[in-house]
SERO-4910 file (N, C-alpha, C, O; in steps of 0.05 Angstrom, whole numbers):
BEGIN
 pado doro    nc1    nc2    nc3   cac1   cac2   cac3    cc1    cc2    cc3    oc1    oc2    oc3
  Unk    A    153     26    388    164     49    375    141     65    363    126     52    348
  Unk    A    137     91    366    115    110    354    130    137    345    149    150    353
  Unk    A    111    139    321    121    170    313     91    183    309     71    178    295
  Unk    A     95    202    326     68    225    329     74    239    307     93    234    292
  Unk    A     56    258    305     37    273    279     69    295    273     82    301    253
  Unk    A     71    302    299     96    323    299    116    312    289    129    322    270
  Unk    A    122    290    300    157    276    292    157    269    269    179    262    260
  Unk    A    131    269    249    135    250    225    137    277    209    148    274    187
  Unk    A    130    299    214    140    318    193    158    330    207    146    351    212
  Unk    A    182    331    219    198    348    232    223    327    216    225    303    216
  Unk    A    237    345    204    266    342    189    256    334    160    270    335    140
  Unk    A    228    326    160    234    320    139    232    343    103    224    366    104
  Unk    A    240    334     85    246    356     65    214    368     51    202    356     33
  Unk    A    209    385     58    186    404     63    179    401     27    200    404     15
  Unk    A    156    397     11    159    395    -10    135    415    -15    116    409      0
  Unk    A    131    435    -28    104    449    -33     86    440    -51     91    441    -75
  Unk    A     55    425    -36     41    412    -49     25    429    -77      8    418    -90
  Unk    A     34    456    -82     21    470   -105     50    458   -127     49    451   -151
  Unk    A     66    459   -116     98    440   -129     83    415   -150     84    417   -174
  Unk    A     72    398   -138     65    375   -143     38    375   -156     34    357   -171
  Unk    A     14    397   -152     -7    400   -177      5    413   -201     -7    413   -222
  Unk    A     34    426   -197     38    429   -223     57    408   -240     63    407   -264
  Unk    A     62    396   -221     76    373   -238     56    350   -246     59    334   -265
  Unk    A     37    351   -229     17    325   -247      6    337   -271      2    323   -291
  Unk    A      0    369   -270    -13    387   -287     10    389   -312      1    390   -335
  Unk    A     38    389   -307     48    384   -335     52    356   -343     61    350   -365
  Unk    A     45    335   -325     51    312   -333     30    299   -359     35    280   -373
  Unk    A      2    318   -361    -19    310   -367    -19    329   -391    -33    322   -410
  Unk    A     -9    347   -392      7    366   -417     27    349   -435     32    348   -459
  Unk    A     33    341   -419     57    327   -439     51    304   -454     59    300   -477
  Unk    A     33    284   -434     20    262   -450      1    268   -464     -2    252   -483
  Unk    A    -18    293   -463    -32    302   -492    -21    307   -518    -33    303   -539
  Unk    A     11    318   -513     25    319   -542     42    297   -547     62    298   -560
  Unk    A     32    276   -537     44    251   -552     67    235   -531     75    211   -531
  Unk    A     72    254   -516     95    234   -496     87    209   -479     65    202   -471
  Unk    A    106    199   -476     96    173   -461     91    184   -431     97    206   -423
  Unk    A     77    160   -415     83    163   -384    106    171   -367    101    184   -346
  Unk    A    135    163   -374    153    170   -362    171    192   -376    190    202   -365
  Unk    A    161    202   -405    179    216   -412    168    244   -398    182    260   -386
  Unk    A    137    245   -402    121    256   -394    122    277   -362    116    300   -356
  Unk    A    133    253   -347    133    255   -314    168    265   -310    179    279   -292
  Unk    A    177    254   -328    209    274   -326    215    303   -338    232    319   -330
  Unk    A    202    307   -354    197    332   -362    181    353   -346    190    375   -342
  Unk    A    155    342   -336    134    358   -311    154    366   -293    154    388   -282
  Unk    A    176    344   -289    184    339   -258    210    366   -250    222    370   -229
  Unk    A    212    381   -276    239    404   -281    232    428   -259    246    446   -251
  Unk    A    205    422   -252    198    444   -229    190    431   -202    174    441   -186
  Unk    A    199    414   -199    193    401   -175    226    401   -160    249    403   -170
  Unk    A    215    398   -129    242    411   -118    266    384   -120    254    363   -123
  Unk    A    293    382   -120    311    375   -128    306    341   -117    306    323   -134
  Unk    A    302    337    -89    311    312    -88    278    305   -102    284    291   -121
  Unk    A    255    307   -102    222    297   -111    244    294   -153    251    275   -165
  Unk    A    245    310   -156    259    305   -190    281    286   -188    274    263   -193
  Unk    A    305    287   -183    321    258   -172    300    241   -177    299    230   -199
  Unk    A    280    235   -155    275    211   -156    263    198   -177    267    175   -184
  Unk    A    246    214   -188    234    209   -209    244    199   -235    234    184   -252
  Unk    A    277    218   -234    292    219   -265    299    178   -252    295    157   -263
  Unk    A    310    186   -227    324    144   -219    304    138   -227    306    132   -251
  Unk    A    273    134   -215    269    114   -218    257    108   -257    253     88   -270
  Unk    A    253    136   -262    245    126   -293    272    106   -312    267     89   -329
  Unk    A    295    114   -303    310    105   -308    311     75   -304    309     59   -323
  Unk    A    314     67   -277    307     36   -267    279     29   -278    271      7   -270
  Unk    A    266     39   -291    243     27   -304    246     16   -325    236     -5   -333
  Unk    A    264     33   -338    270     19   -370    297      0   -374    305    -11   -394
  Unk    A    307     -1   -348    322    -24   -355    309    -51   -348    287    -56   -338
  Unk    A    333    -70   -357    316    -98   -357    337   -114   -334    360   -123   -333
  Unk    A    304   -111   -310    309   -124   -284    315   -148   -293    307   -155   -316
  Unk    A    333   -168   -274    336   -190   -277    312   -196   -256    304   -177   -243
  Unk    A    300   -222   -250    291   -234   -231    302   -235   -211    326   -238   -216
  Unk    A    293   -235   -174    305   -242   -165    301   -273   -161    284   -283   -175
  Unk    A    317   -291   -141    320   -316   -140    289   -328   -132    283   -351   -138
  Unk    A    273   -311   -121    242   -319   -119    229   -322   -138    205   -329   -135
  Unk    A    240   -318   -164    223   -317   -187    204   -287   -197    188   -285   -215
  Unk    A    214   -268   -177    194   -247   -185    218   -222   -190    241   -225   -195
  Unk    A    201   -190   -187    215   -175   -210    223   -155   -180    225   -131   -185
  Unk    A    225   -159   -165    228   -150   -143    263   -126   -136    284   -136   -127
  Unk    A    262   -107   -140    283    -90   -152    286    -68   -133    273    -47   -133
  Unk    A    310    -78   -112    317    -61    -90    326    -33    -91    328    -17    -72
  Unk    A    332    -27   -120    353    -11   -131    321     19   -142    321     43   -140
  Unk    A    304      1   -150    276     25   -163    265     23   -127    251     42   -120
  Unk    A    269      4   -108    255     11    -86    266     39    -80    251     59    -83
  Unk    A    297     41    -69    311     61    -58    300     77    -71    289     95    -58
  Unk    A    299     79   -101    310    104   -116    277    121   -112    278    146   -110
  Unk    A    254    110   -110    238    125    -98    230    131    -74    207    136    -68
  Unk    A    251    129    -56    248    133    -30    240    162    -16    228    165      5
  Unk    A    253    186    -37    249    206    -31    220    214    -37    208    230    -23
  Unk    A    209    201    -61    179    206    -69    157    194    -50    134    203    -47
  Unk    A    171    170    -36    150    159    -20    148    170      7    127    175     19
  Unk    A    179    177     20    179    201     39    162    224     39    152    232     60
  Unk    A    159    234     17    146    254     10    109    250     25     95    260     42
  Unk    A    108    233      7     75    220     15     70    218     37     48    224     47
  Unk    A     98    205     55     92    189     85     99    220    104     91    214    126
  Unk    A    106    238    105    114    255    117    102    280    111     97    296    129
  Unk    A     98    285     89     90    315     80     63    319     73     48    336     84
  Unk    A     54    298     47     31    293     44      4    284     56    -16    299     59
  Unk    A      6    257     62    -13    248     82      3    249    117     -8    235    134
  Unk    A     29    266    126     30    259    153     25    245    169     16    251    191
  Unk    A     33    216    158     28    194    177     32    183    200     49    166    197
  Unk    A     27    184    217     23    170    246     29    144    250      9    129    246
  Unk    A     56    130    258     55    104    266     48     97    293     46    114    311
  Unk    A     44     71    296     57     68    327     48     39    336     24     33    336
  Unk    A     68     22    344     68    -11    350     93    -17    324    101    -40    321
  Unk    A    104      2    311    113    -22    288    137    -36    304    137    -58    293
  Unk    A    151    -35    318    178    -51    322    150    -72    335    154    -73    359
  Unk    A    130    -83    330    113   -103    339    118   -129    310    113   -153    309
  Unk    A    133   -110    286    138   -127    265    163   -149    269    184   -137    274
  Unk    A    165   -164    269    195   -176    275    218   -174    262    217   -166    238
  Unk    A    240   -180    271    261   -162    267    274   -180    245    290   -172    228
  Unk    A    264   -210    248    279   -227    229    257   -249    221    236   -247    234
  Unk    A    257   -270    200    235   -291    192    215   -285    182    214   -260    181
  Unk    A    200   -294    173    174   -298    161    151   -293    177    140   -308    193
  Unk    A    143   -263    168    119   -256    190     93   -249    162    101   -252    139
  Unk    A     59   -240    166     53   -236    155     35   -216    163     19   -221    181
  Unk    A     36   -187    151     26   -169    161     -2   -161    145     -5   -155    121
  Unk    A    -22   -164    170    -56   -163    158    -67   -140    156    -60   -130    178
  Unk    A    -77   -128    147    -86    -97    139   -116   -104    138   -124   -127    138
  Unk    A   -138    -75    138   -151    -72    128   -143    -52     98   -122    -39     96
  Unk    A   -164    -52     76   -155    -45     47   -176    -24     49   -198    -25     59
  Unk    A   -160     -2     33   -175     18     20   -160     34      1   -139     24     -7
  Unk    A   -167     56     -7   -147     71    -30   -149     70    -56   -134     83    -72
  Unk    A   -171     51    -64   -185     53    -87   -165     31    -98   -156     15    -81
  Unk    A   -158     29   -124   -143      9   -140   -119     15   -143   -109      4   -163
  Unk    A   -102     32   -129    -70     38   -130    -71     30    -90    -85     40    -72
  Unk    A    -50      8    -90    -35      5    -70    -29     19    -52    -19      8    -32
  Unk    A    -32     43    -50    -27     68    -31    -21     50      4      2     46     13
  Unk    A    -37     45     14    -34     39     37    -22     16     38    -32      9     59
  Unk    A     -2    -10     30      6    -23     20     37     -9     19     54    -26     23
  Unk    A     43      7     17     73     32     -3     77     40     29     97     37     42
  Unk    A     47     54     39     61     70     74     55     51     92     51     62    113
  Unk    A     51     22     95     56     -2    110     83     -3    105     97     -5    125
  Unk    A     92     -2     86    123    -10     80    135     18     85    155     17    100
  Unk    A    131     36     77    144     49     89    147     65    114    161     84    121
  Unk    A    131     50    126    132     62    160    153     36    171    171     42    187
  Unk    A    150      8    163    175    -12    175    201      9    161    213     26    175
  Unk    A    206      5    140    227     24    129    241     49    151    263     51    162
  Unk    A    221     62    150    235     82    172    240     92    199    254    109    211
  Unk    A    217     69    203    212     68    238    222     55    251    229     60    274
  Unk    A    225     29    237    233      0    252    267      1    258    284      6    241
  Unk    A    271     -6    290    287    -16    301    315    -29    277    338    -21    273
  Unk    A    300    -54    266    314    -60    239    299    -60    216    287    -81    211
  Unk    A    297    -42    203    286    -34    181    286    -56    157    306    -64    146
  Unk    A    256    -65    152    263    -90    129    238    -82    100    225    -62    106
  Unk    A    234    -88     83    227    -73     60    208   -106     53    219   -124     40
  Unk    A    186   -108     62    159   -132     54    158   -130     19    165   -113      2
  Unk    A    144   -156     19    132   -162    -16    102   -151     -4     98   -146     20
  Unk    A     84   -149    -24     59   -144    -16     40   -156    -34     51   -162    -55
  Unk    A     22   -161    -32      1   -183    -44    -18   -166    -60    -33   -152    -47
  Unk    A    -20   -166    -87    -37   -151   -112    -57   -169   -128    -59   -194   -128
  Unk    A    -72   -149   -143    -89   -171   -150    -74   -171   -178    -60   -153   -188
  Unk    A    -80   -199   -190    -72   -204   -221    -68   -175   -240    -47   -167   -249
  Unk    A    -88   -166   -241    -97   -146   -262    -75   -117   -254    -63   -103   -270
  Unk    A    -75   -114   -228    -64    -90   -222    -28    -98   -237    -12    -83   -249
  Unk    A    -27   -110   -234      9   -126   -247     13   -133   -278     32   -142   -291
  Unk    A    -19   -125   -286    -17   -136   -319    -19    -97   -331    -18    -91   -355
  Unk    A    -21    -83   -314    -22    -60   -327      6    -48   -338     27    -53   -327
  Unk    A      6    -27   -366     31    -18   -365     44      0   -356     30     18   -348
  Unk    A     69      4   -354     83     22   -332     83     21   -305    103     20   -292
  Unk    A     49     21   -290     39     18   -270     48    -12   -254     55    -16   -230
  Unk    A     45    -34   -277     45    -51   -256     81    -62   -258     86    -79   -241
  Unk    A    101    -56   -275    128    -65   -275    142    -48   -242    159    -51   -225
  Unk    A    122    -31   -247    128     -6   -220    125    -27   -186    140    -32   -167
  Unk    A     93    -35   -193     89    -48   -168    102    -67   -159    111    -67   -136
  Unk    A    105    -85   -175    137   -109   -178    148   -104   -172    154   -114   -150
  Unk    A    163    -87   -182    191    -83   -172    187    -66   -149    209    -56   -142
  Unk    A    166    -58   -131    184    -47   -107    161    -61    -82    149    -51    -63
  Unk    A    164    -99    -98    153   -117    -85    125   -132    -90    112   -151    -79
  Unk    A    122   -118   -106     86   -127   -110     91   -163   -122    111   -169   -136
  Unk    A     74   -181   -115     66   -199   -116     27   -212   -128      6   -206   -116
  Unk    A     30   -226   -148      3   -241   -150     -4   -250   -124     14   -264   -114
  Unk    A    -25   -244   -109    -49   -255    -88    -53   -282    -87    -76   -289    -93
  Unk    A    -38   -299    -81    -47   -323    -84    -31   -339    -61     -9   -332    -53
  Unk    A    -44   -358    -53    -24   -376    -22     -6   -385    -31     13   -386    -16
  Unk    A     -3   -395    -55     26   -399    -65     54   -386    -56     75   -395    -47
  Unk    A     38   -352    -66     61   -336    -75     73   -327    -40     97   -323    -34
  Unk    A     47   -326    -19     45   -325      8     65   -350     16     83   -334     23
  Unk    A     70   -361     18     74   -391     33    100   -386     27    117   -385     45
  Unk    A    111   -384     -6    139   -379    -16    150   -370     -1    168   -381     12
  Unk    A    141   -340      1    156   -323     11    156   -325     47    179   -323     56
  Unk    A    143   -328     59    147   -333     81    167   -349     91    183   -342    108
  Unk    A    168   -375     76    193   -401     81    218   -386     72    241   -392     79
  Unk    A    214   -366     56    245   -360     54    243   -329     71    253   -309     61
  Unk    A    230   -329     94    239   -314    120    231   -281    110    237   -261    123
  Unk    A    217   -283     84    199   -257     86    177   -236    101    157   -241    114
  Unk    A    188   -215     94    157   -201    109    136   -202     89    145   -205     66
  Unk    A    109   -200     89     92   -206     68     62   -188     77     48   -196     95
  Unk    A     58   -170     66     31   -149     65      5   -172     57     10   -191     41
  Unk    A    -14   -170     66    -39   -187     54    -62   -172     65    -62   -164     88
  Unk    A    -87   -167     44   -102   -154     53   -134   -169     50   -146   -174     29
  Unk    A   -142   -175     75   -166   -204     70   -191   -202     61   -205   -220     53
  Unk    A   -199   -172     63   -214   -155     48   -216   -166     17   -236   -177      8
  Unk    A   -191   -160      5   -188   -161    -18   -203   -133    -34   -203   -113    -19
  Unk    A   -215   -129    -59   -225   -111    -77   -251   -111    -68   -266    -98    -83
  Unk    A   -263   -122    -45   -289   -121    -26   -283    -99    -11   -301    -88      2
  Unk    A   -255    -88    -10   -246    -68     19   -241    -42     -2   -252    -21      4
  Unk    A   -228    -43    -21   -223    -28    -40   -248     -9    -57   -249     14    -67
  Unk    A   -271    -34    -52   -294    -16    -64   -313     -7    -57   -327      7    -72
  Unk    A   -319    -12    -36   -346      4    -20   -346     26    -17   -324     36    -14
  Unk    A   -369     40    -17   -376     63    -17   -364     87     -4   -346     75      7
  Unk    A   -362    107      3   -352    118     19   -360    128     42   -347    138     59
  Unk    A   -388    124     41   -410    116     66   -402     97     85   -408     97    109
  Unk    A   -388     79     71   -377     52     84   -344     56    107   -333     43    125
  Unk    A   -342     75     96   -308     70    107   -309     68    129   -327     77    142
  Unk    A   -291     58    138   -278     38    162   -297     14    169   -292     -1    187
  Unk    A   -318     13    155   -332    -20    165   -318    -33    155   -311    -24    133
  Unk    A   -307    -59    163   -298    -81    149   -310    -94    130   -334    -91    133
  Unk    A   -305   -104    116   -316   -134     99   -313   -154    112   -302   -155    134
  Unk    A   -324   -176     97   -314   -195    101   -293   -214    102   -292   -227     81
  Unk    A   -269   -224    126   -248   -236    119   -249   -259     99   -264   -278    103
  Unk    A   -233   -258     75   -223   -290     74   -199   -296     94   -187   -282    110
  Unk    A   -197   -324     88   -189   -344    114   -165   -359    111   -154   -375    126
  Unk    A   -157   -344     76   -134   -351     61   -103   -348     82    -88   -365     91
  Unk    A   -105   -326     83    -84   -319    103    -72   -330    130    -49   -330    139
  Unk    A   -103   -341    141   -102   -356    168    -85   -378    158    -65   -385    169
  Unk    A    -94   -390    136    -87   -411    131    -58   -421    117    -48   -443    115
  Unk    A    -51   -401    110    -18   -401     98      2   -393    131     25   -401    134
  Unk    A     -9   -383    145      9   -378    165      6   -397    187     21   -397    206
  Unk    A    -14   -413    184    -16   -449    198     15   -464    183     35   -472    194
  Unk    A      6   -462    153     21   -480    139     48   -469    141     65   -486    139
  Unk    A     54   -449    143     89   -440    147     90   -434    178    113   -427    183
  Unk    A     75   -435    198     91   -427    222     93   -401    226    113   -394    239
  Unk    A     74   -381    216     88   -354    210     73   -337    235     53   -349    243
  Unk    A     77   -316    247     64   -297    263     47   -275    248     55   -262    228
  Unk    A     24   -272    260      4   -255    240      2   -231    263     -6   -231    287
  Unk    A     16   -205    240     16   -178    245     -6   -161    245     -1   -138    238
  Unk    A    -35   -169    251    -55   -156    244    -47   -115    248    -36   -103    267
  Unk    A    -55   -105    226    -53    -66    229    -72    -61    212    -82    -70    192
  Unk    A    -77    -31    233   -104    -25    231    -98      9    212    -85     28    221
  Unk    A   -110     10    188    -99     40    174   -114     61    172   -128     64    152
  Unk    A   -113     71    182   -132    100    189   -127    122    161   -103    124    156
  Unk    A   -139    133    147   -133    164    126   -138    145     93   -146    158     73
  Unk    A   -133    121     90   -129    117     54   -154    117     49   -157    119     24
  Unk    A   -186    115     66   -207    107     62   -215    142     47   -236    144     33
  Unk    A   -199    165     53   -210    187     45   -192    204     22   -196    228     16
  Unk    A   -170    184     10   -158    188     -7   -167    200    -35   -157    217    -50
  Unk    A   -195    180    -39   -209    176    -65   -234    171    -54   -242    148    -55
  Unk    A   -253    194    -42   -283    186    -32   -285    169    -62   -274    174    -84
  Unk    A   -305    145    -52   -318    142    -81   -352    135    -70   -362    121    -53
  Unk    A   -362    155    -91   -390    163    -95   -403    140   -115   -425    132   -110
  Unk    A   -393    131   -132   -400    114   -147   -376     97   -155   -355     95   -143
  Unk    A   -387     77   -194   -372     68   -204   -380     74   -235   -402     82   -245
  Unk    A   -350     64   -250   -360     69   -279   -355     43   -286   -332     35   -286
  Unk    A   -380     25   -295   -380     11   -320   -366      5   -335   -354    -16   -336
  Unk    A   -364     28   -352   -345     31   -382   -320     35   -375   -302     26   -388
  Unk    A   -318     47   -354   -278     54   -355   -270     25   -344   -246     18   -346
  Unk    A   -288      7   -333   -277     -9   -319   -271    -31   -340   -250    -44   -342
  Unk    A   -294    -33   -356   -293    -58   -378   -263    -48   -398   -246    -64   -403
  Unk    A   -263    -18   -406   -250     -9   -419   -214    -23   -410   -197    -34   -423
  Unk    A   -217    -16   -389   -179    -28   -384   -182    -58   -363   -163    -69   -352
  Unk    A   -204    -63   -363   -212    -89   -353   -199    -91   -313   -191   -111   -300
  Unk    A   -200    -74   -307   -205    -70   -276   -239    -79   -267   -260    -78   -280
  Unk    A   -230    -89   -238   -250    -99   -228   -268    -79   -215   -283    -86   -197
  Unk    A   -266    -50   -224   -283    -25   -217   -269     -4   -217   -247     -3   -205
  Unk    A   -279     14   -231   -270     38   -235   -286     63   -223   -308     68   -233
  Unk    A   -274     81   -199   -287     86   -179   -296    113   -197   -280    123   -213
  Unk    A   -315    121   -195   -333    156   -190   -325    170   -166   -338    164   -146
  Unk    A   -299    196   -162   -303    210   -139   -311    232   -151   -316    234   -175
  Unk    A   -313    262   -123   -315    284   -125   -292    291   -154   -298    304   -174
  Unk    A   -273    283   -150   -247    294   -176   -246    278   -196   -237    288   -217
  Unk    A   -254    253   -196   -255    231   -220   -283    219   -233   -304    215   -220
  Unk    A   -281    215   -253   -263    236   -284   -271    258   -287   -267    266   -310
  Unk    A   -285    278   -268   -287    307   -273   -264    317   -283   -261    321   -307
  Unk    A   -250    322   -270   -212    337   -281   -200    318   -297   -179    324   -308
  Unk    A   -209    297   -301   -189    276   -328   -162    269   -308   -161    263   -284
  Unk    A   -142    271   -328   -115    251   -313   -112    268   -271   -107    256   -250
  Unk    A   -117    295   -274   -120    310   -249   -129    300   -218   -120    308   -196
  Unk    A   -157    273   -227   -173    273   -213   -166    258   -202   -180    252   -182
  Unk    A   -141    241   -207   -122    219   -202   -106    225   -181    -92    207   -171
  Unk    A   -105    254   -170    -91    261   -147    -99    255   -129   -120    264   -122
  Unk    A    -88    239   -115   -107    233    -86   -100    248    -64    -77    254    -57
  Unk    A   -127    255    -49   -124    270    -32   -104    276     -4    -88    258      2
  Unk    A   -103    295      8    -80    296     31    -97    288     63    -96    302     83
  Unk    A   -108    268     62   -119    265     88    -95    258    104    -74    251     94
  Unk    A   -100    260    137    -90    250    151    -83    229    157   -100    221    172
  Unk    A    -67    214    155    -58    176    158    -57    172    189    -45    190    201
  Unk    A    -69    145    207    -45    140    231    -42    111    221    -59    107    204
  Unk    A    -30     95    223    -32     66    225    -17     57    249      4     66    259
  Unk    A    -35     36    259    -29     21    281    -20    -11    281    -38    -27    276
  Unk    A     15    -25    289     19    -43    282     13    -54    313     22    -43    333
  Unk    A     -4    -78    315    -16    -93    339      7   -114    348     29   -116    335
  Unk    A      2   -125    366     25   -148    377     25   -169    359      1   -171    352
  Unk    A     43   -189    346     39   -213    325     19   -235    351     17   -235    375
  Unk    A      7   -251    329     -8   -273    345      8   -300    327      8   -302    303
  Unk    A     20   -320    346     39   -329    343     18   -351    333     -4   -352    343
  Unk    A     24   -369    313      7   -391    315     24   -414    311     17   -427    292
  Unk    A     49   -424    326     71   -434    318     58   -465    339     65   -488    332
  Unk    A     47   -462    354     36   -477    373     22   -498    355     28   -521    358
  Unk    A      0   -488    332     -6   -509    322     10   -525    296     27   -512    285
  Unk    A      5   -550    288     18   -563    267      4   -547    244    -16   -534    242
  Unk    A     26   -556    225     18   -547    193    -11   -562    190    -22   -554    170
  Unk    A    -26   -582    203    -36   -596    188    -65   -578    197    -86   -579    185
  Unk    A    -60   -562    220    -84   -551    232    -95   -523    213   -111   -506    220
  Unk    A    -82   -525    184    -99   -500    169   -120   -515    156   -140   -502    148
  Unk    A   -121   -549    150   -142   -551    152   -158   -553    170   -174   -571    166
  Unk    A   -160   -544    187   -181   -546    217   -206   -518    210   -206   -497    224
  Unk    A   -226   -522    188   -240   -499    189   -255   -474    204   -264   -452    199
  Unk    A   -252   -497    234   -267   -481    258   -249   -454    269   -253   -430    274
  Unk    A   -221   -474    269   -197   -456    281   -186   -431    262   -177   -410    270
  Unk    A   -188   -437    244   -186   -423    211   -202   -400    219   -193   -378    225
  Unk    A   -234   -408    218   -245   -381    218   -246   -374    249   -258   -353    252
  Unk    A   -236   -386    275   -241   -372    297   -210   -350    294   -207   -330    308
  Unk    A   -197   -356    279   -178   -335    276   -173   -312    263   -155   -295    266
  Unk    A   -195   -315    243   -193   -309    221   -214   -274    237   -208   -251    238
  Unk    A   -237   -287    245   -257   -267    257   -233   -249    287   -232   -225    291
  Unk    A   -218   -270    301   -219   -252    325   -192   -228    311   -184   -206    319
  Unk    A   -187   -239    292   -164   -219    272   -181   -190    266   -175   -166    267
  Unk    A   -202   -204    261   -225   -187    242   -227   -157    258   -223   -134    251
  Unk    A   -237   -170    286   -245   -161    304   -230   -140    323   -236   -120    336
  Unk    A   -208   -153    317   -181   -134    329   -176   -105    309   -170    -82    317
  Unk    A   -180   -112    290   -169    -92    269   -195    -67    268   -191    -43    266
  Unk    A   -222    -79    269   -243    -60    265   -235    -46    294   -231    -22    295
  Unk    A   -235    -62    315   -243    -47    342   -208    -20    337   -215      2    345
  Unk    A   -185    -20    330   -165     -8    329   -174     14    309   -170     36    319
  Unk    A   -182     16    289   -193     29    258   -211     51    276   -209     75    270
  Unk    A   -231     43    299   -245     60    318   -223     74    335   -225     99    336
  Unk    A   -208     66    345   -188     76    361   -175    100    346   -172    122    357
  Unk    A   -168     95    323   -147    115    317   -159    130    299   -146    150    291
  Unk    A   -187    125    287   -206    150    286   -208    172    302   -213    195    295
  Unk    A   -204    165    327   -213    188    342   -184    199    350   -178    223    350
  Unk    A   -171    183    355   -137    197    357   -126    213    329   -107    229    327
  Unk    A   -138    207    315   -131    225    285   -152    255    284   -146    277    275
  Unk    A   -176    247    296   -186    265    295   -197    282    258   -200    265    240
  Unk    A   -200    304    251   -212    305    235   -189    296    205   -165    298    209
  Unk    A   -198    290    184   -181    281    170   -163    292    157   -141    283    150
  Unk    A   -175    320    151   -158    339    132   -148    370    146   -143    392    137
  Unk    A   -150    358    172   -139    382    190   -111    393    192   -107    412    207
***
């Protein structure tokens, strides 16, 4: 199943991106005179077009109530997923115009685990349009947990947000759980190695960890390697800051062209072009649980994964063509 550059903005609700610099631009007004984050972003949001305000008023709303857990133990909240569906539409269709194509390659039912390369600086971005391209593309549409680092989930407002519309601690634990109970599961092997390189760097890979290979030995699971073209130009980053990083205790706080030049502003991330490409699953059901300790097989999987995703990242460079066209 594919959706070209055309199909992904055709029907959908046309939002005017000068709409949306003025709503971050009163959002950043409002928190100078004392408002909070969400009172802040519902007030900005009085000029933004009807369904982009909806979503915002739901989901600030589902923010301040008190999620129960779901039965996994986490804060996982189907009700704040929906309710920003129209804002994330927005992103996946209007904003960055994203390009799918392979996703019905995700399975339709069980415990699969879908491998990414990472970029987008320290907000999830590519992580939100992985999920939301299964969401709207897929055959049977299913809504993944996704794998965060500690810190991004200890922040406030920001990280009750990520939770609830799936975010998960990074750890094989939290991987393995969720798979046995027939989840889809985002993991990115990169990690904050993929998130922070330079912007000279983009699209080289890092280096895999082998974590992943090895939780989907131990559950039986099929590995969705996809390859994401556009988040690497979201947030060029030219540098890093030191101080902002120690300051809220992030593991890097990026320097772009807009950040912290414009202050809360610079936080807009750019409108590049997105494609992402979901590859065929590589089944590893053949071997026993006991073969994730097998270190050879571990990393011979771990690399030809590697390998698949850089050589596709080339592919749909050139099918995307220039970024901000």
């Amino acid at each position: 199943m594919e959706g070209g550059e055309g199909a992904s903005a055709s029907g959908a609700r046309r939002v005017d991106s000068d709409s949306v610099l003025e709503f971050l631009s009163g959002m950043r007004s409002g928190m100078e005179q004392g408002l909070g984050p969400l009172s802040a972003a519902q007030r900005a949001a009085g000029e933004m077009p009807e369904t982009f305000r909806n979503a915002l008023d739901t989901a600030a709303d589902r923010m301040r109530d008190t999620r129960s857990p779901s039965g996994d133990g986490w804060a996982f909240a189907p009700e704040l997923t929906r309710s920003l569906s129209p804002a994330l539409d927005f992103l996946f269709d209007v904003w960055w115009r994203v390009a799918s194509s392979g996703v019905d390659n995700v399975p339709s039912r069980g415990g699969a685990l879908v491998v990414a390369n990472h970029s987008g600086s320290l907000f999830p971005f590519d992580a939100a349009m992985i999920a939301t391209a299964i969401a709207k593309r897929h055959p049977t549409p299913r809504w993944p947990h996704f794998l965060v680092l500690d810190w991004a989930l200890s922040l406030p407002v920001v990280g009750p947000l990520i939770e609830g519309c799936g975010g998960v601690a990074a750890n094989p634990d939290n991987a393995a759980s969720l798979l046995q109970r027939d989840e889809l599961v985002i993991a990115f092997p990169e990690g904050v190695k993929g998130t922070a390189k330079p912007f000279a760097d983009r699209y080289r890979l890092q280096p895999f960890g082998h974590g992943f290979v090895e939780v989907a030995l131990r559950t039986g699971s099929p590995i969705v390697p996809v390859a994401v073209v556009g988040a690497e130009e979201i947030y060029p980053k030219l540098g890093e800051s030191e101080s902002l990083a120690n300051l809220i205790g992030a593991p890097y706080v990026p320097i772009t062209p807009t950040f912290p030049a414009l202050g809360p502003l610079g936080l807009i991330p750019l409108p590049s072009r997105w494609r992402i490409e979901f590859c065929e699953p590589i089944d590893v059901s053949e071997h026993p649980p006991e073969a994730a300790a097998d270190t050879d097989l571990v990393a011979e999987l771990a690399g030809r994964i590697r390998d698949l995703i850089q050589r596709k990242l080339h592919e749909n460079l050139v099918l995307r063509g220039p970024a901000f066209a």
